[in-house]
LUMFI-611302 format. One record per residue (C-alpha): x, z, y; residue in three letters. Coordinates in pm, whole numbers, padded with zeros to 5 digits. Layout:
% residues N
xx=X; zz=Z; yy=Y; rest=ALA
...
//
This chain:
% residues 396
xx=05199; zz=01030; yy=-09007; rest=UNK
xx=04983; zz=01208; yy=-09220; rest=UNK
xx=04981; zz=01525; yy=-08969; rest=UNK
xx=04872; zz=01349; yy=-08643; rest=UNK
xx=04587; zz=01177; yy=-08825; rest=UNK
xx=04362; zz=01501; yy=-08736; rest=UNK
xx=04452; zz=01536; yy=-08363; rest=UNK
xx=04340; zz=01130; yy=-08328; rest=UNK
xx=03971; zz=01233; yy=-08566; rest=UNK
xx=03926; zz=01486; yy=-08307; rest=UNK
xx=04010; zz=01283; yy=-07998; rest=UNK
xx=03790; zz=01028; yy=-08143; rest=UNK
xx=03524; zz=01272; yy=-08202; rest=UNK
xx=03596; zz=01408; yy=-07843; rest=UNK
xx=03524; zz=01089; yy=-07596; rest=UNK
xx=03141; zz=01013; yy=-07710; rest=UNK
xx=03007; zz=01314; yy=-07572; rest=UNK
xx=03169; zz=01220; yy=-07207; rest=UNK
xx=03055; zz=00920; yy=-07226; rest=UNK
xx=02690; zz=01077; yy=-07250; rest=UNK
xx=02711; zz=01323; yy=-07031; rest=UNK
xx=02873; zz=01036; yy=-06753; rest=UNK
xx=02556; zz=00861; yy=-06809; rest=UNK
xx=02307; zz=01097; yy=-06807; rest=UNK
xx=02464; zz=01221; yy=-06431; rest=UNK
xx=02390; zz=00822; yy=-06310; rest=UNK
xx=02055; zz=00807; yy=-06487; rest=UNK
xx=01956; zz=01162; yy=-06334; rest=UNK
xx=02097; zz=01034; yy=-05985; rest=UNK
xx=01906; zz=00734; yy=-06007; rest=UNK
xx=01590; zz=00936; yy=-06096; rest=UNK
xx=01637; zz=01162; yy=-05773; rest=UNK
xx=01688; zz=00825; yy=-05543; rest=UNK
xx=01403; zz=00687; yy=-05697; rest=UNK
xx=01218; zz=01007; yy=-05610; rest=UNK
xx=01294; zz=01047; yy=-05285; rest=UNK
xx=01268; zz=00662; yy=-05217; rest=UNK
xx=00979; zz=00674; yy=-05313; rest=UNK
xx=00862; zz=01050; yy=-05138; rest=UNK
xx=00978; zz=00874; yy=-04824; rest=UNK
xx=00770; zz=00608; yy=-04872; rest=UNK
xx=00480; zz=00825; yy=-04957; rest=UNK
xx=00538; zz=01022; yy=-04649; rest=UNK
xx=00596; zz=00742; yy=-04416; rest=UNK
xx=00298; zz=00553; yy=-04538; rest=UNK
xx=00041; zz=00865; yy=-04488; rest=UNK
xx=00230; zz=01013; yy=-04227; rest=UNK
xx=00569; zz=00904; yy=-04074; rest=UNK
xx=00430; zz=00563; yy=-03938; rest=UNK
xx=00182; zz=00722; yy=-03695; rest=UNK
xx=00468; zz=00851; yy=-03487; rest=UNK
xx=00689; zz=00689; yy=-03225; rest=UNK
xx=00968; zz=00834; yy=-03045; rest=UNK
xx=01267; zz=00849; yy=-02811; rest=UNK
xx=01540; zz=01013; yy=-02659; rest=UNK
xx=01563; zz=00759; yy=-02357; rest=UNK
xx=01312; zz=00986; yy=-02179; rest=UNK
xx=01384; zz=01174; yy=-01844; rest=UNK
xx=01206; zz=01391; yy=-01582; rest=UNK
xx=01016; zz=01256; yy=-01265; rest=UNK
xx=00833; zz=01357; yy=-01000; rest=UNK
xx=00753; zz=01329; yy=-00608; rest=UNK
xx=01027; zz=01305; yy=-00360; rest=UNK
xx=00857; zz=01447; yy=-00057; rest=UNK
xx=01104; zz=01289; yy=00216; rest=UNK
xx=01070; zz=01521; yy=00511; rest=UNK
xx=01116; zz=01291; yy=00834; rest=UNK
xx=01066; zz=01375; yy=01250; rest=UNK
xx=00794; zz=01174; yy=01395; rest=UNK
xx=00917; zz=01193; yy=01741; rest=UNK
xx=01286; zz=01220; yy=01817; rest=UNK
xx=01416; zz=01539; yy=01957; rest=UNK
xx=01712; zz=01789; yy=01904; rest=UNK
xx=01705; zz=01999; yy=01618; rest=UNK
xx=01695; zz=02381; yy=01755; rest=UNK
xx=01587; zz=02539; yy=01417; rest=UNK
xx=01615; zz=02545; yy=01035; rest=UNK
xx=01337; zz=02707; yy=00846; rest=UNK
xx=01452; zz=02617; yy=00492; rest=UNK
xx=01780; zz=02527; yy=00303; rest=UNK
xx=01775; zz=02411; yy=-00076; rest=UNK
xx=01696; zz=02536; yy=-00338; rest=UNK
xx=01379; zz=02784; yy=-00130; rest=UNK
xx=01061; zz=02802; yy=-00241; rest=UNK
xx=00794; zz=02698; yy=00053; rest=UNK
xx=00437; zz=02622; yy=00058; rest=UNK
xx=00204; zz=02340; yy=00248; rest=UNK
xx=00228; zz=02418; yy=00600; rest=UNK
xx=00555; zz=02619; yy=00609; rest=UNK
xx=00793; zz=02565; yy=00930; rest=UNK
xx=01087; zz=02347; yy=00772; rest=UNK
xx=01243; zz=02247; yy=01112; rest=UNK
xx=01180; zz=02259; yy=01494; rest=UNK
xx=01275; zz=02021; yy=01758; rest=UNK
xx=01328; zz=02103; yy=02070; rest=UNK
xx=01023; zz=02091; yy=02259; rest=UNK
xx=01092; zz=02065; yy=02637; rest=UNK
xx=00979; zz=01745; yy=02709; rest=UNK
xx=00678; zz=01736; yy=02468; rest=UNK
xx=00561; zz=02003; yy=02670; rest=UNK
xx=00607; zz=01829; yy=02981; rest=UNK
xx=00412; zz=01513; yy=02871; rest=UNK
xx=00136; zz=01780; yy=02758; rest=UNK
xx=00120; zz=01878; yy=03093; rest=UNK
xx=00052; zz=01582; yy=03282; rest=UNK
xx=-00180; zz=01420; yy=03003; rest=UNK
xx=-00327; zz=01720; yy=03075; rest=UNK
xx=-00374; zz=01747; yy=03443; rest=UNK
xx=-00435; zz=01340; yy=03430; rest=UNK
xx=-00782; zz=01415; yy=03237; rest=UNK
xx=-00875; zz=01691; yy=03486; rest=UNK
xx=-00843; zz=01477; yy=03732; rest=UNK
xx=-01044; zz=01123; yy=03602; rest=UNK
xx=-01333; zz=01379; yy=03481; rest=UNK
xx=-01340; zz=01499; yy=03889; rest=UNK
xx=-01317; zz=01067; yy=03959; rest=UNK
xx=-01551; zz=00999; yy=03704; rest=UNK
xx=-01799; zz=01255; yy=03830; rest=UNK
xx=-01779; zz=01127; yy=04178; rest=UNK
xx=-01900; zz=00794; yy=04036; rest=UNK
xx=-02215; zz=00964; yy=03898; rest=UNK
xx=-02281; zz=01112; yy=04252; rest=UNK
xx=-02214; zz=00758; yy=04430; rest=UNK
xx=-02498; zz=00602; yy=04219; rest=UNK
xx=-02757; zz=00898; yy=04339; rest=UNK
xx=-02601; zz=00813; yy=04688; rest=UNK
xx=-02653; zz=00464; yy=04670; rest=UNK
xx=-02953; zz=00514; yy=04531; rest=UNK
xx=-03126; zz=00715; yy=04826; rest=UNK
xx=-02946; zz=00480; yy=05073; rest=UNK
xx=-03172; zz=00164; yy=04905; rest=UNK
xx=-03504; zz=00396; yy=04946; rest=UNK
xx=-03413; zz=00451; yy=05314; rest=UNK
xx=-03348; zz=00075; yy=05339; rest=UNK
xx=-03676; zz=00022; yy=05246; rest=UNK
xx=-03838; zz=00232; yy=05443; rest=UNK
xx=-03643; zz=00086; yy=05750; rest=UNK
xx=-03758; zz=-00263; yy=05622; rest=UNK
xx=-04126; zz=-00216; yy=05607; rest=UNK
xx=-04075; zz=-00054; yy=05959; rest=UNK
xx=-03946; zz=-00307; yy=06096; rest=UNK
xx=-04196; zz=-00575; yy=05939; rest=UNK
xx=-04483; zz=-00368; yy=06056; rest=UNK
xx=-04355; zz=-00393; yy=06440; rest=UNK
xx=-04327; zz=-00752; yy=06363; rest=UNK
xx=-04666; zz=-00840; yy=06284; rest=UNK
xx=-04833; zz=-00629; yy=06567; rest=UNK
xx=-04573; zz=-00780; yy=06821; rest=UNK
xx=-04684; zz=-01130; yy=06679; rest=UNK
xx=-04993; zz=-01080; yy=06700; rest=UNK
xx=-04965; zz=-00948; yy=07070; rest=UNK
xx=-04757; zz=-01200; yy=07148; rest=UNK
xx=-05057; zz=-01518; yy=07045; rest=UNK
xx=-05255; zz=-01305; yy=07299; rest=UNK
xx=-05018; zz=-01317; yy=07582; rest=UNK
xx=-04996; zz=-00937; yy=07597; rest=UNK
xx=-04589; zz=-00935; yy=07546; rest=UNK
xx=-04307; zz=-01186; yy=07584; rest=UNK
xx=-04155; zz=-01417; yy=07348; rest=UNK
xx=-03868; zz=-01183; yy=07374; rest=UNK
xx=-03993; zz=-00925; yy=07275; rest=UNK
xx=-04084; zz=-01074; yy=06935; rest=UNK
xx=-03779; zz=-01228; yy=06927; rest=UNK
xx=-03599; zz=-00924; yy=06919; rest=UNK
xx=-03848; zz=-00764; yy=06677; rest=UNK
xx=-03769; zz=-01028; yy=06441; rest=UNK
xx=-03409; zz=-00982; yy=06478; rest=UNK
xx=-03451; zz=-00627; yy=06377; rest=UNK
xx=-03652; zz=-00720; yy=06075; rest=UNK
xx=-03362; zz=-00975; yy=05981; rest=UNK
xx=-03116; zz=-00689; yy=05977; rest=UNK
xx=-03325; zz=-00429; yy=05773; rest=UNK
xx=-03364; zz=-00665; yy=05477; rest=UNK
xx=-02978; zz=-00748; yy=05524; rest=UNK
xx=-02912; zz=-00387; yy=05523; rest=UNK
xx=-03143; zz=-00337; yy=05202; rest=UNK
xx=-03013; zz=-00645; yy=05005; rest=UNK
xx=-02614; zz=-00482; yy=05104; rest=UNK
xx=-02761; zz=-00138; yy=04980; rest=UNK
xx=-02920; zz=-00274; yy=04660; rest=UNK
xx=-02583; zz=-00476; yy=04571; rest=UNK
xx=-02394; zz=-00123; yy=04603; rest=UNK
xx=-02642; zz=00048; yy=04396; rest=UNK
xx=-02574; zz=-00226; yy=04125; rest=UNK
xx=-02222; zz=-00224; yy=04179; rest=UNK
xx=-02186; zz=00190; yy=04107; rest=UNK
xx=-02473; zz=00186; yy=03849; rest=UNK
xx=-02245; zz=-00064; yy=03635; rest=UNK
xx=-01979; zz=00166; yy=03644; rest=UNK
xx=-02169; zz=00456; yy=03484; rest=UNK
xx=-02418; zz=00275; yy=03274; rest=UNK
xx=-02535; zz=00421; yy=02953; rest=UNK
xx=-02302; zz=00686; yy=02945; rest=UNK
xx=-02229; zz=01063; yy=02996; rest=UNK
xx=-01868; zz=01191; yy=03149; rest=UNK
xx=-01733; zz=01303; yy=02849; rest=UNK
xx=-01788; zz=00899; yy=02675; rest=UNK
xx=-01704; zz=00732; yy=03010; rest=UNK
xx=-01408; zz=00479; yy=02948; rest=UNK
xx=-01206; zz=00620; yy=03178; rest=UNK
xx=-01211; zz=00969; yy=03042; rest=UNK
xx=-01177; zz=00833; yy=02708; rest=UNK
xx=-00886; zz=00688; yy=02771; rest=UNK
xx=-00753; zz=00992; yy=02956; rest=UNK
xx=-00820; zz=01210; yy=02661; rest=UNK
xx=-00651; zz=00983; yy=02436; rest=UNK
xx=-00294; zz=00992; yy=02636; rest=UNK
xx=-00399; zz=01402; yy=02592; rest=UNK
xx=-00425; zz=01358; yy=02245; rest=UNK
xx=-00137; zz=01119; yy=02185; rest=UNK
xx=00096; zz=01395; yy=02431; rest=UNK
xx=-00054; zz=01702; yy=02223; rest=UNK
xx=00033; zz=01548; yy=01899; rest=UNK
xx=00369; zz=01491; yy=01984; rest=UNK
xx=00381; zz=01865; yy=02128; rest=UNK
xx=00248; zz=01971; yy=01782; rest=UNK
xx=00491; zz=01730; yy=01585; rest=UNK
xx=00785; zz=01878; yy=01760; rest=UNK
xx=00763; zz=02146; yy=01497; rest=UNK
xx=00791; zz=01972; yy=01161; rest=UNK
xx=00578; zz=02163; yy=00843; rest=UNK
xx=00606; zz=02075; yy=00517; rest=UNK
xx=00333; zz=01899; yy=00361; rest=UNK
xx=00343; zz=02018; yy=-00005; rest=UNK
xx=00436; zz=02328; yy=-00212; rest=UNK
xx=00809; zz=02265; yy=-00324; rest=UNK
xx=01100; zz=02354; yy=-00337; rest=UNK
xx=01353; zz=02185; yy=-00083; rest=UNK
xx=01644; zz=01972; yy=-00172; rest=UNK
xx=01863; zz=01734; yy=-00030; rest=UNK
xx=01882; zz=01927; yy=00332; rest=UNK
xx=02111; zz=01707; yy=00580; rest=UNK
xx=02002; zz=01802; yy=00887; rest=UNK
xx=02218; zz=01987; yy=01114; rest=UNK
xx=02130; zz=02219; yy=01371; rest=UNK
xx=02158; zz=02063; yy=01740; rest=UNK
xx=02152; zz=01693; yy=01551; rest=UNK
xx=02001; zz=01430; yy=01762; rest=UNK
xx=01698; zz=01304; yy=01512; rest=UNK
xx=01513; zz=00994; yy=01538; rest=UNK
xx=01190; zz=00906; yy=01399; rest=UNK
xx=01184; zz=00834; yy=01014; rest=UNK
xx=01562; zz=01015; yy=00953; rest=UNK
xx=01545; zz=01172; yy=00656; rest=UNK
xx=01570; zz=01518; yy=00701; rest=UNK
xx=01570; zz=01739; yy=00378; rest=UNK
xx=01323; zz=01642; yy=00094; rest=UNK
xx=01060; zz=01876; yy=-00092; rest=UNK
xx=00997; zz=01825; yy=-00465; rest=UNK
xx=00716; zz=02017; yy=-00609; rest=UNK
xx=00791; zz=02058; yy=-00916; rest=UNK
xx=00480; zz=02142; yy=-01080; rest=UNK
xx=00383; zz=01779; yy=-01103; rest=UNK
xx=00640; zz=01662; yy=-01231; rest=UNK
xx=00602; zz=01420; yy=-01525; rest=UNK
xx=00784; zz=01214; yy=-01830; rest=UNK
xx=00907; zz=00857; yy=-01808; rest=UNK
xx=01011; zz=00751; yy=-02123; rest=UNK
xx=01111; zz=00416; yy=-02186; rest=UNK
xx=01013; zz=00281; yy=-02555; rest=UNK
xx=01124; zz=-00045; yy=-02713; rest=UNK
xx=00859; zz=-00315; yy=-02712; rest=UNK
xx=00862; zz=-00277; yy=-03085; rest=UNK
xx=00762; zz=00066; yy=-03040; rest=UNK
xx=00423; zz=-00017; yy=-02864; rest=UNK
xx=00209; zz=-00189; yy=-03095; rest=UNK
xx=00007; zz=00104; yy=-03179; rest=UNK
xx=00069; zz=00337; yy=-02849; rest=UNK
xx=-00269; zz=00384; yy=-02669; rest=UNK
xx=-00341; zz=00576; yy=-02326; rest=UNK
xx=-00417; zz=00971; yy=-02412; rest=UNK
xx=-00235; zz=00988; yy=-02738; rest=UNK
xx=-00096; zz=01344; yy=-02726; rest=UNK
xx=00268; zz=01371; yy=-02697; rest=UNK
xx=00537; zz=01660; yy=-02790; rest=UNK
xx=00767; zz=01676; yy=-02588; rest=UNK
xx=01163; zz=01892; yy=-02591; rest=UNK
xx=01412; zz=01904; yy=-02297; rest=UNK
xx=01792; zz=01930; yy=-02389; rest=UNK
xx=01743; zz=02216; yy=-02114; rest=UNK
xx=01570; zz=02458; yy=-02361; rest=UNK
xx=01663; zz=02217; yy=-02719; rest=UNK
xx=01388; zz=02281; yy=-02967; rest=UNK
xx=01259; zz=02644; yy=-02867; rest=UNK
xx=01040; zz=02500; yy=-02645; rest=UNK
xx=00758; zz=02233; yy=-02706; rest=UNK
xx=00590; zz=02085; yy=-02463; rest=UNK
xx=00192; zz=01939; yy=-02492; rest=UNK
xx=00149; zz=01640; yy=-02304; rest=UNK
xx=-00046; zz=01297; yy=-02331; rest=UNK
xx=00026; zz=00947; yy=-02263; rest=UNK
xx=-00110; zz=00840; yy=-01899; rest=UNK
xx=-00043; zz=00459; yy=-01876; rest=UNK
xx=00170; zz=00237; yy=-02032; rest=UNK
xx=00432; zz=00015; yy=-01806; rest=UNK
xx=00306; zz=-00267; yy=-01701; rest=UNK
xx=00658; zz=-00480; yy=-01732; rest=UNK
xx=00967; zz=-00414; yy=-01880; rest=UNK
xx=01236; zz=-00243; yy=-01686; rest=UNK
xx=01450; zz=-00575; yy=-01668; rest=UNK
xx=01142; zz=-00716; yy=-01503; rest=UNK
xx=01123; zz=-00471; yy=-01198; rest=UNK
xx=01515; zz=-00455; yy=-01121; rest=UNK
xx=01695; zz=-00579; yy=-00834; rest=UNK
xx=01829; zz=-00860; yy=-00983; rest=UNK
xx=01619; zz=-00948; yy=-01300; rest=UNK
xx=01740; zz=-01142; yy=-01606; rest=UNK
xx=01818; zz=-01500; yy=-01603; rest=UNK
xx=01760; zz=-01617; yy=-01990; rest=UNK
xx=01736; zz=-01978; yy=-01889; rest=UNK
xx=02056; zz=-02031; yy=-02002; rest=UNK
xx=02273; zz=-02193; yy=-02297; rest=UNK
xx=02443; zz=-01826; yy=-02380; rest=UNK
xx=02066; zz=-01649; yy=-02444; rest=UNK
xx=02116; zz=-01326; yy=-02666; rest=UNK
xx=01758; zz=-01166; yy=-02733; rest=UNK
xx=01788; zz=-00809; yy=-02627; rest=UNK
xx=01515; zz=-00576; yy=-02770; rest=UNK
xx=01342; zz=-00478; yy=-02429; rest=UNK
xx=01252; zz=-00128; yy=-02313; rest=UNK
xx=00869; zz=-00048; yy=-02138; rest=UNK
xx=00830; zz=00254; yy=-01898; rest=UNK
xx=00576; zz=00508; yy=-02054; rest=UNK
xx=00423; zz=00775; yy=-01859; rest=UNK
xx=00379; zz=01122; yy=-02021; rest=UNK
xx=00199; zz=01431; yy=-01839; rest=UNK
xx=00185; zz=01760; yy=-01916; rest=UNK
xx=-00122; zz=01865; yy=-02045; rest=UNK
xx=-00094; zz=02237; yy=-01884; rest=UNK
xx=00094; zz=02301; yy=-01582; rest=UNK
xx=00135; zz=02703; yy=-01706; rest=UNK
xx=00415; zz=02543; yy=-01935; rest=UNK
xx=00584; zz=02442; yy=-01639; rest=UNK
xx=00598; zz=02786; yy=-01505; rest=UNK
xx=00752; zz=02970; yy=-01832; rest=UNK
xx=00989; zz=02709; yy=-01834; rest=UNK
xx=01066; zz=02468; yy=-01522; rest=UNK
xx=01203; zz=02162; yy=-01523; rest=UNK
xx=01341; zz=01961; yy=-01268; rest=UNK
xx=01417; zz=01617; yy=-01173; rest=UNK
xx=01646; zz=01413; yy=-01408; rest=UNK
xx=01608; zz=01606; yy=-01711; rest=UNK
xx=01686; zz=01453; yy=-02032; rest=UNK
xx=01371; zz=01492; yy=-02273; rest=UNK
xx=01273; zz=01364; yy=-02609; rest=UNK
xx=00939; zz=01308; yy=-02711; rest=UNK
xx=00733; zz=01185; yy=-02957; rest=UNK
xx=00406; zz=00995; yy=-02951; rest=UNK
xx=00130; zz=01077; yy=-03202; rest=UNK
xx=-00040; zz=00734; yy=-03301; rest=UNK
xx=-00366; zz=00833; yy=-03506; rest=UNK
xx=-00567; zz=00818; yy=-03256; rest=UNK
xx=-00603; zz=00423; yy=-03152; rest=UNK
xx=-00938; zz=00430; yy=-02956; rest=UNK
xx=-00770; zz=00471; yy=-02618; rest=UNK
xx=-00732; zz=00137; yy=-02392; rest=UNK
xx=-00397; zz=-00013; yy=-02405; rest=UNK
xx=-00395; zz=-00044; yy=-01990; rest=UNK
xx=-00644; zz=00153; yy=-01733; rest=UNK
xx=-00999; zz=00093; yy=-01753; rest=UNK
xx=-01132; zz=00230; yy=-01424; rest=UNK
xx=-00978; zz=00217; yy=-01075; rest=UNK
xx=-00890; zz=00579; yy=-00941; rest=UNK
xx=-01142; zz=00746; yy=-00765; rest=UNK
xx=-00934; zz=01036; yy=-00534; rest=UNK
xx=-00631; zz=01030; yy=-00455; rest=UNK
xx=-00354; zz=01075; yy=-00635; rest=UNK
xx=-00177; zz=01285; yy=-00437; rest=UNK
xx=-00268; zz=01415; yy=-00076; rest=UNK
xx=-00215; zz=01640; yy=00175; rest=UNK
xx=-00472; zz=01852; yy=00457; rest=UNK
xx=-00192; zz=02005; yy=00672; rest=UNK
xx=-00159; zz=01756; yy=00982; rest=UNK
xx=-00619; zz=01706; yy=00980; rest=UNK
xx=-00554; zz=02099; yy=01150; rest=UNK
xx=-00345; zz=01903; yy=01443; rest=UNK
xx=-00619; zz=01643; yy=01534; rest=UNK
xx=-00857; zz=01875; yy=01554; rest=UNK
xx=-00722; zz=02089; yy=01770; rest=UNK
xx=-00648; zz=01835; yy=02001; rest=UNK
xx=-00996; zz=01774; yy=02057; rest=UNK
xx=-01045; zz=02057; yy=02077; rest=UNK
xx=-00844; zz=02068; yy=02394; rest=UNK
xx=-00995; zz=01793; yy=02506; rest=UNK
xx=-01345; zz=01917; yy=02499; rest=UNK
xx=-01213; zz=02257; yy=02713; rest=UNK
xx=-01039; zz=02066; yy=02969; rest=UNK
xx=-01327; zz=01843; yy=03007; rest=UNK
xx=-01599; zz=02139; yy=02999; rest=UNK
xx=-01344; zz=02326; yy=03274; rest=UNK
xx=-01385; zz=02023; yy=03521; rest=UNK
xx=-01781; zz=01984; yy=03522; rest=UNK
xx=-01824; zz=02294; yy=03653; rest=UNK
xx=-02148; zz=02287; yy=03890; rest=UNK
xx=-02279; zz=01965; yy=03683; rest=UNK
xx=-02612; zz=01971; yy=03534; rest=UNK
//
C-alpha cells in the first residue's frame, strides 16, 4: 500500500494543470469568436452593408431578326454563323425576276401619264385661244346685227336678212359659252399645279417607288454590325414576308440583367457603379459597369401565366426584380467578348444614394436605330425625278 501512495500524489498532482490548459483553449476560442464577431460587425457596419449582390445575373442583348419583306426564292447566302458583318452587308438575295419586271412597267407607266399629263397643260392653252376666237366671232356677229337693224327700221334690207343676222349672233355666243365651259373644264384639271405635283403623276411615281423598293428589297442587307446566328434559311427556299431568316446580334451592346431579391433593393439607385465577373473568364477579369434602371415589376408579374396567391395554400416567396447593368466602356467588350446567355455575377456599390429610384426624363434619341434602308428611298426618287425630267423634254 505504502508503495503506490506516490504514483496516486503524482496523478493527483498531474490532472490540475489539464484542466487549465482545457480552459484556457475555450476562453482563448471564445476571445477569437468574439473578435471576429465583432471585426465582422465592424466591417459590415462601415463597409459590407453598402454592397448588394448576385449570381442570378446573365448576358443580354439585341436579337436582330433578319426577315424578307417581299417573298421570293432564295438564290444567295452572303453570311453563315458565327461571321462577322457590318450595317449594310449583303446577308441574302432573292431572286429578282419579277421585281424587275414590276420596275419596268411602274416605270414606263410614269413616262407615259407625264406625256398625258402634259397634253392636259397644252389643252388649257388650246382652249384658251379657242374662247378668244369665240369672242372675236361674237362681237362680229353683234356688230352685223346692229347695222342690219338699223337698216332694216329704214326699209333698206328685209326682215330676213336680220333674221338671219340674228341667228348668227345666237350661235357665236353659243359657241363662246361651249368654249368657255371647255376652258373651265381643262383648267380644273391642271389648277395650281406643275407636272411633276399633278395627281396623276404623283400617283404614278408612287407605284414607281412602291415597284423600286421591292426591286431594292429583293436583296436583303443587314441592318447592324453583328455577328450572325441562328441562320435557317436554305438556298432555293421559298420565303415569305416576316420568315425569320438568320438573326444578327451585335454584341457590343450587349448588357447585364440581373435579377435581385426585393430585399435587396432598398438602397439600389440608378447609376450606382457595378463590378461585374463572367464564369467565362472567373475572377481575372472585372468588368465596370453602372446600374441603368431598375425593373419595374417582378419577374412573376410579367410571365405568361402569373401567380395566383388568392388562395387558401399562399406560401410567401421572396420575389426577384430585373436590374439592368451596362458596361461603362465598350473597349472591355473587345479584350474580352461576351455573348448572349452568359452567366455573370455582380455586385452593386450602394454609397452613392442620390440617384432616382425609377427614370426621371423620357429618352430623347433613340435607343437603337438604323440609316441603311433611308439610302433606298432616296434613290427611288431619285428615279423618279429622271424619268420625269426625260419625258418633258421640249417643255418650258
Amino acid at each position: 500500500m505504502s508503495s503506490q501512495t506516490p504514483l496516486a500524489a503524482d496523478n493527483t498532482a498531474v490532472q490540475p494543470p489539464q484542466k487549465n490548459r482545457r480552459g484556457f483553449l475555450l476562453r482563448l476560442l471564445a476571445a477569437i469568436l468574439v473578435v471576429v464577431f465583432v471585426g465582422w460587425g465592424v466591417w459590415y457596419y462601415f463597409d459590407g452593408r453598402w454592397y448588394e449582390g448576385t449570381d442570378d445575373a446573365y448576358v443580354n442583348g439585341n436579337i436582330v431578326q433578319i426577315t424578307p419583306q417581299i417573298p421570293g426564292t432564295v438564290v444567295s447566302i452572303g453570311a453563315d454563323d458565327g461571321d462577322l458583318v457590318h450595317a449594310g452587308d449583303v446577308l441574302v438575295k432573292l431572286d429578282p425576276s419579277d421585281a424587275d419586271v414590276a420596275l419596268t412597267q411602274a416605270k414606263a407607266n410614269l413616262a407615259n401619264t407625264v406625256r398625258k399629263v402634259r397634253g392636259l397643260y397644252s389643252s388649257v392653252s388650246g382652249a384658251q385661244a379657242d374662247v378668244a376666237a369665240r369672242k372675236v366671232a361674237v362681237d362680229k356677229a353683234r356688230s352685223d346685227f346692229n347695222r342690219r337693224r338699223d337698216l332694216a327700221k329704214s326699209g333698206a334690207i328685209s326682215a330676213e336678212e336680220l333674221s338671219h343676222a340674228e341667228d348668227t349672233l345666237t350661235t357665236a355666243e353659243s359657241a363662246l359659252i361651249a368654249a368657255q365651259q371647255q376652258y373651265q373644264t381643262n383648267k380644273v384639271l391642271v389648277d395650281d399645279t406643275v407636272v411633276a405635283s399633278h395627281p396623276e403623276v404623283q400617283t404614278a411615281a408612287a407605284k414607281l417607288r412602291a415597284a423600286y423598293l421591292d426591286d431594292v428589297r429583293s436583296t436583303i442587307v443587314a441592318p447592324v454590325d453583328g455577328y450572325v446566328a441562328k441562320r435557317t434559311v436554305q438556298l432555293g427556299q421559298r420565303v415569305a414576308p416576316g420568315s425569320a431568316l438568320m438573326a444578327v446580334v451585335p454584341l457590343h451592346q450587349v448588357w447585364i440583367d440581373a435579377n435581385f431579391k426585393e430585399t435587396q433593393l432598398t438602397k439600389m439607385r440608378i447609376g450606382q457603379p457595378v463590378e461585374i465577373h463572367a464564369d467565362v473568364y472567373g475572377s481575372a477579369v472585372t468588368y465596370k459597369g453602372k446600374v441603368q434602371s431598375l425593373g419595374v415589376g417582378t419577374g412573376s408579374a410579367f410571365s405568361l401565366l402569373p401567380a395566383q396567391n388568392a388562395t387558401g395554400n399562399w406560401i410567401k416567396i421572396v420575389q426577384r426584380v430585373p436590374v439592368r447593368i451596362t458596361f461603362d466602356d465598350p473597349k472591355q467588350l473587345d479584350q474580352h467578348p461576351l455573348r448572349i446567355g452568359l452567366s455573370t455575377k455582380v455586385e452593386v456599390t450602394l454609397h452613392d444614394q442620390n440617384g432616382p429610384l425609377l427614370a426621371q426624363q423620357a429618352p430623347t434619341a433613340p435607343a437603337f436605330s438604323t440609316d441603311v434602308y433611308k439610302k433606298e428611298l432616296a434613290q427611288a426618287d431619285a428615279l423618279i425625278d429622271q424619268v420625269i425630267h426625260a419625258n418633258m423634254a421640249g417643255e418650258h
